[in-house]
mmCIF file of the C-alpha atoms, coordinates in Angstrom:
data_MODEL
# 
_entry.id   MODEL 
# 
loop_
_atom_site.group_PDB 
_atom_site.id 
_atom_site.type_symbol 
_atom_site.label_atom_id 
_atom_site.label_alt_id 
_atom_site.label_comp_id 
_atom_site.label_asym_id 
_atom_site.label_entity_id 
_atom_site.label_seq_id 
_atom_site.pdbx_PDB_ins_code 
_atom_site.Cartn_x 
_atom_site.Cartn_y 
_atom_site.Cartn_z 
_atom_site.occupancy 
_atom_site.B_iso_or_equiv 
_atom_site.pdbx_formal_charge 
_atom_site.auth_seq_id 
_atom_site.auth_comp_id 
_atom_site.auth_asym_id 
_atom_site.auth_atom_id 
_atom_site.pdbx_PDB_model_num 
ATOM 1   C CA . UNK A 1 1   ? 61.374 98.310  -51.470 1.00 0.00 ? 1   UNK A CA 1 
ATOM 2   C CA . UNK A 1 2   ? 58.660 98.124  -53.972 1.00 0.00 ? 2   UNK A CA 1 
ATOM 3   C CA . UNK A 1 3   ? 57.889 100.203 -56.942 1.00 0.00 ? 3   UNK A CA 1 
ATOM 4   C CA . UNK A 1 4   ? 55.463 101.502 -59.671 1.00 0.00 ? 4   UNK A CA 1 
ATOM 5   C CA . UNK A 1 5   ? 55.406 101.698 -63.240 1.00 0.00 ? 5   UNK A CA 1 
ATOM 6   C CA . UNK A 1 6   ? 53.055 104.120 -64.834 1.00 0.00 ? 6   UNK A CA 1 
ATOM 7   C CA . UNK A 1 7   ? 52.618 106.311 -68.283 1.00 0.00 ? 7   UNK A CA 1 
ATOM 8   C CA . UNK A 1 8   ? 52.074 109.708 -67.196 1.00 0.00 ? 8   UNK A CA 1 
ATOM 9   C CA . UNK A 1 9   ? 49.161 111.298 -68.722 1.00 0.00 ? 9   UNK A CA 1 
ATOM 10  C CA . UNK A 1 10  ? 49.302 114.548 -70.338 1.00 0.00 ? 10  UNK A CA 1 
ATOM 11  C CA . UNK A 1 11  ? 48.996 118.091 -67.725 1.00 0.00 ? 11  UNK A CA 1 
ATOM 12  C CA . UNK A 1 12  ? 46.223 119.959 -67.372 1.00 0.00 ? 12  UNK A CA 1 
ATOM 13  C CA . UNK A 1 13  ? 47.905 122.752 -69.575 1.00 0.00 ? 13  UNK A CA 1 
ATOM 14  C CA . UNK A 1 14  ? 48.441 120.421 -72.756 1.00 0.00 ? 14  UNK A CA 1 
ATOM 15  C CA . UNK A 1 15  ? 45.723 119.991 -75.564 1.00 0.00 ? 15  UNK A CA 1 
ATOM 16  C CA . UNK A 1 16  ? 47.758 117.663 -77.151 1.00 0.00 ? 16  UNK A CA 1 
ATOM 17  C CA . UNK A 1 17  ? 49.395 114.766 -76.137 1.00 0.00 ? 17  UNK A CA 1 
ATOM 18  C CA . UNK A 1 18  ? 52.788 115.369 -76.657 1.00 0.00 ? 18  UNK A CA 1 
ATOM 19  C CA . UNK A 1 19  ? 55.153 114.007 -74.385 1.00 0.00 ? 19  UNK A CA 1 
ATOM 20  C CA . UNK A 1 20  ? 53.173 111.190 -72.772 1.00 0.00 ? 20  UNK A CA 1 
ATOM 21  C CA . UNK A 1 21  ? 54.970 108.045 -74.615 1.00 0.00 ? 21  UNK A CA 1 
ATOM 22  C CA . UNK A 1 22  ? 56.992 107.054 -72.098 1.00 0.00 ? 22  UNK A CA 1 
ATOM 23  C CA . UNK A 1 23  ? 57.100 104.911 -68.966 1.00 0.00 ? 23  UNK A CA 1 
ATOM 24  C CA . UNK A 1 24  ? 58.350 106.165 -65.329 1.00 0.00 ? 24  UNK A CA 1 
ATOM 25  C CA . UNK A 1 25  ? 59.236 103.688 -62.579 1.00 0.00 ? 25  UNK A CA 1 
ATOM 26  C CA . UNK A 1 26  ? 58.784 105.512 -58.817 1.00 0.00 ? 26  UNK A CA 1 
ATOM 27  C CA . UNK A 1 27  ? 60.152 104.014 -55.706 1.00 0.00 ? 27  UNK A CA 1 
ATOM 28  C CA . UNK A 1 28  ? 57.176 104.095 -53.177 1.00 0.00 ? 28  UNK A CA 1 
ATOM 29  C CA . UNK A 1 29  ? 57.610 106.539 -49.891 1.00 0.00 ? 29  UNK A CA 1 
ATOM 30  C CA . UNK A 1 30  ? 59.667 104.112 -47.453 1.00 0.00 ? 30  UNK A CA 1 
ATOM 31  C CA . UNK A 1 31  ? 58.741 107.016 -44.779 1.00 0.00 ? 31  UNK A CA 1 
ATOM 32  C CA . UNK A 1 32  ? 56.218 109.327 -43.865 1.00 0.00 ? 32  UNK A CA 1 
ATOM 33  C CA . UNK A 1 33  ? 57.078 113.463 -44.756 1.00 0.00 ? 33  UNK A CA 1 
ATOM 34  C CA . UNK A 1 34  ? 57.650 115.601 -42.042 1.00 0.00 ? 34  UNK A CA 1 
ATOM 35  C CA . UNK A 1 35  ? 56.809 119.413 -41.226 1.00 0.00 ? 35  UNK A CA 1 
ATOM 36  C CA . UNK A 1 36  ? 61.017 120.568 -40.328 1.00 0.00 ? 36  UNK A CA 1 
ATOM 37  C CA . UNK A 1 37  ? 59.876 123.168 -37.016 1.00 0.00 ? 37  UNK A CA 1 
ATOM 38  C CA . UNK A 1 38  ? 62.522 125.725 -37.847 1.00 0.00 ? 38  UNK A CA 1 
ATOM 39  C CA . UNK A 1 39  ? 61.644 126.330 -41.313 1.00 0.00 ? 39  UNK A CA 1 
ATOM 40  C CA . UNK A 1 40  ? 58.111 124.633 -42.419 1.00 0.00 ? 40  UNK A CA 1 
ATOM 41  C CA . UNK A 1 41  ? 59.643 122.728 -45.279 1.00 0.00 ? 41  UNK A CA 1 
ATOM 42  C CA . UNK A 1 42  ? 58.242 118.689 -45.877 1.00 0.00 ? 42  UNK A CA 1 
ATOM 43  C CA . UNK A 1 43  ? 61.136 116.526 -45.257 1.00 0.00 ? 43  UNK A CA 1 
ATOM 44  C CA . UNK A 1 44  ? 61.701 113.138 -45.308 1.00 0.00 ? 44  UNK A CA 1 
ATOM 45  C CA . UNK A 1 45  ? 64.474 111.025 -45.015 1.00 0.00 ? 45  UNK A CA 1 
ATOM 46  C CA . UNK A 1 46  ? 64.075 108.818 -47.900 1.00 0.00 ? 46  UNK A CA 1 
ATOM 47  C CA . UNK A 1 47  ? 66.327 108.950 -50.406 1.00 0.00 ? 47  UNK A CA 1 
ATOM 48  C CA . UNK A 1 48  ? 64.521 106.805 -52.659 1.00 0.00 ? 48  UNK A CA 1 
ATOM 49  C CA . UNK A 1 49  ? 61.680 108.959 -53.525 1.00 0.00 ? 49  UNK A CA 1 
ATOM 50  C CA . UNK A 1 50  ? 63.387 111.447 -54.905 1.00 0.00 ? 50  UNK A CA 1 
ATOM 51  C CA . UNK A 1 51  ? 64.376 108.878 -58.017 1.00 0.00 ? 51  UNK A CA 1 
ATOM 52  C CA . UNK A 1 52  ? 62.886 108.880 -61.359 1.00 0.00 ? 52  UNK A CA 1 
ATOM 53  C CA . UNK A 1 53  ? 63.693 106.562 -64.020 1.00 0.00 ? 53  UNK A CA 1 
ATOM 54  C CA . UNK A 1 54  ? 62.303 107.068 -67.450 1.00 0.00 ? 54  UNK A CA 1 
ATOM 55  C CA . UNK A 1 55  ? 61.904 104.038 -70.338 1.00 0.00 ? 55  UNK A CA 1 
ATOM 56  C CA . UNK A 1 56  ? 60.758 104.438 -73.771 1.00 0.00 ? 56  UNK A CA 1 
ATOM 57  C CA . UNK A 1 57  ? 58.419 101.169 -73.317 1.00 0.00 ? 57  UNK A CA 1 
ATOM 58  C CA . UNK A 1 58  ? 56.418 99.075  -71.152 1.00 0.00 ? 58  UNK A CA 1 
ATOM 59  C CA . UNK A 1 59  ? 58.477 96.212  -71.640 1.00 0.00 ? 59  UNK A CA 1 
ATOM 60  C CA . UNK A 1 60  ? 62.077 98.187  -70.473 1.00 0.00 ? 60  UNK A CA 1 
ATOM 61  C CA . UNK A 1 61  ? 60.684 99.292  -67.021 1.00 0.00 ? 61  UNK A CA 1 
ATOM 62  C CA . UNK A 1 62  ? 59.176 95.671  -66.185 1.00 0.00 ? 62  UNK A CA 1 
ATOM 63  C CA . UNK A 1 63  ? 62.975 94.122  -67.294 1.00 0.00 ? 63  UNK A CA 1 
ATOM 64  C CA . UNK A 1 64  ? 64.458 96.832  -65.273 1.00 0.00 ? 64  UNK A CA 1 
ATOM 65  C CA . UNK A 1 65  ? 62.600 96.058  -62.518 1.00 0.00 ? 65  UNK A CA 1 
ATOM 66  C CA . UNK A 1 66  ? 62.904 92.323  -62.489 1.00 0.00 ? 66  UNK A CA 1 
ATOM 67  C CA . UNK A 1 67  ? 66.358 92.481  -62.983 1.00 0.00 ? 67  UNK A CA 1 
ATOM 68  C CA . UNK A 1 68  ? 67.391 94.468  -60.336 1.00 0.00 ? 68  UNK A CA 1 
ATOM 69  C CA . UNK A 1 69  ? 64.911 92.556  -57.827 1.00 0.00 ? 69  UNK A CA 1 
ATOM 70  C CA . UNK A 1 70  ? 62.153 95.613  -56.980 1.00 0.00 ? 70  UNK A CA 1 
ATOM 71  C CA . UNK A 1 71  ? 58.808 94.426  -56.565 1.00 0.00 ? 71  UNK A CA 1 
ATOM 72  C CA . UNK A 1 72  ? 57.044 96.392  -58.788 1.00 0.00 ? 72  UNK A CA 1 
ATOM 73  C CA . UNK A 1 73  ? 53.069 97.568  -59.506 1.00 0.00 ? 73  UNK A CA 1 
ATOM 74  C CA . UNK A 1 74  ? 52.123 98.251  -63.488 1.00 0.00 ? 74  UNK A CA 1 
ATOM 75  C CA . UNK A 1 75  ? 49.606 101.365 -63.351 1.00 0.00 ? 75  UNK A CA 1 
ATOM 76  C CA . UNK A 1 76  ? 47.869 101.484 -66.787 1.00 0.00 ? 76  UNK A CA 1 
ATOM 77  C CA . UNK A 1 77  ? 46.939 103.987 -68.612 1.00 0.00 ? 77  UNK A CA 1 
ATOM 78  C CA . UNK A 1 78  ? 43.362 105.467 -69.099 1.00 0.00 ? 78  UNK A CA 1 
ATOM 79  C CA . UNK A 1 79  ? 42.821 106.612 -72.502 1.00 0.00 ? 79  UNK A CA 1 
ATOM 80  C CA . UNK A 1 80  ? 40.347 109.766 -72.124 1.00 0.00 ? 80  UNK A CA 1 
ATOM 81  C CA . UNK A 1 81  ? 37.085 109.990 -74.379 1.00 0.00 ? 81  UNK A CA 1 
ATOM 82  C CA . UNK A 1 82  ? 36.544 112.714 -76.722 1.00 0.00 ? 82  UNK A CA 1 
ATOM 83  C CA . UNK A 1 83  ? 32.980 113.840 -77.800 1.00 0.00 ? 83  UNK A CA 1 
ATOM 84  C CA . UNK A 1 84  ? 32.740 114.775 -81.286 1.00 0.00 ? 84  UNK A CA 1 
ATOM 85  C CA . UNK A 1 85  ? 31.251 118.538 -81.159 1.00 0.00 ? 85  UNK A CA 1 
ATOM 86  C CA . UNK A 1 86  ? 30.447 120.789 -84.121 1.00 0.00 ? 86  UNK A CA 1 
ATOM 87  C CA . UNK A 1 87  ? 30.284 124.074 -83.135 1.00 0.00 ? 87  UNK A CA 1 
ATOM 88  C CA . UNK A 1 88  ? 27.183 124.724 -85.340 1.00 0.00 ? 88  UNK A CA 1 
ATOM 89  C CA . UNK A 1 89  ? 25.180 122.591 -82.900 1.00 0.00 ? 89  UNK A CA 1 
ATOM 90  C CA . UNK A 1 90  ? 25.187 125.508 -81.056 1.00 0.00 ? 90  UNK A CA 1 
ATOM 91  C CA . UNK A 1 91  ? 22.823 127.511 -82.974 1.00 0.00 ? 91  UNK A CA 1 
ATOM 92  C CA . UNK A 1 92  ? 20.661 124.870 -83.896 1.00 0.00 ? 92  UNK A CA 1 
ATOM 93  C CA . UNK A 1 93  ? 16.998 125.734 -83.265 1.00 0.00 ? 93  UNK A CA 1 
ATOM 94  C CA . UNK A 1 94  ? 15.761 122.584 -81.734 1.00 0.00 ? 94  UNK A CA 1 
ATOM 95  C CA . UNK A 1 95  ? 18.594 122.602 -78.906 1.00 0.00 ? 95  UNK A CA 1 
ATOM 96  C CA . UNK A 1 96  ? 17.719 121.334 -75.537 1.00 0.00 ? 96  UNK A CA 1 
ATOM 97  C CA . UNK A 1 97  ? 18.594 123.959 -73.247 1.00 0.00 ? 97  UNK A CA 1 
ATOM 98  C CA . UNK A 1 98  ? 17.494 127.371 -74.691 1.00 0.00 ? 98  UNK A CA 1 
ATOM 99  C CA . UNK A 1 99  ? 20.024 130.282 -76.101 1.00 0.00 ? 99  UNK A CA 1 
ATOM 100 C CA . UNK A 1 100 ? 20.817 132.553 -73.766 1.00 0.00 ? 100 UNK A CA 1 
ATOM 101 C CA . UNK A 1 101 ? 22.531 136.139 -74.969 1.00 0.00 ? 101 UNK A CA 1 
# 
């Protein structure tokens, strides 16, 4: 039974970075999914992946963890770049690819 702890990042729908300052701990998949034949549905037997367990910090999730004997992974976080854009640069006249309109 081993785990990971990770910071999710923000969704592809969010500009800003609200809820992202917390810490999840995941129980790896135990089992592979399977296709059910009567319906289609992805099962799996594994009653472990379907918990979540959310911590305000870093620090919590490792303790957790450690405490309750789960070998655990630590997934950091990337922090994304941001380029610095003004949208006058484009209409400047010495641009490098041409205006096209």
């Amino acid at each position: 039974m081993s785990a990971r702890i990770y910071s999710p990042s923000k969704t592809a729908m969010q500009s800003g970075k609200a809820k992202t300052g917390y810490w999840v701990l995941e129980f790896d998949p135990q089992e592979r999914r399977k296709i059910d034949p009567l319906m289609g549905y992805t099962t799996s037997g594994d009653m472990k992946s379907q918990i979540r367990l959310n911590f305000d910090t870093r620090e919590e999730a490792i303790a957790y963890a450690t405490r309750e004997g789960i070998a655990f992974r630590v997934i950091e976080p990337k922090e994304g770049k941001r380029r610095q854009i003004s949208y006058s640069d484009n209409f400047r006249y010495d641009r490098s690819t041409p205006w096209t309109h």
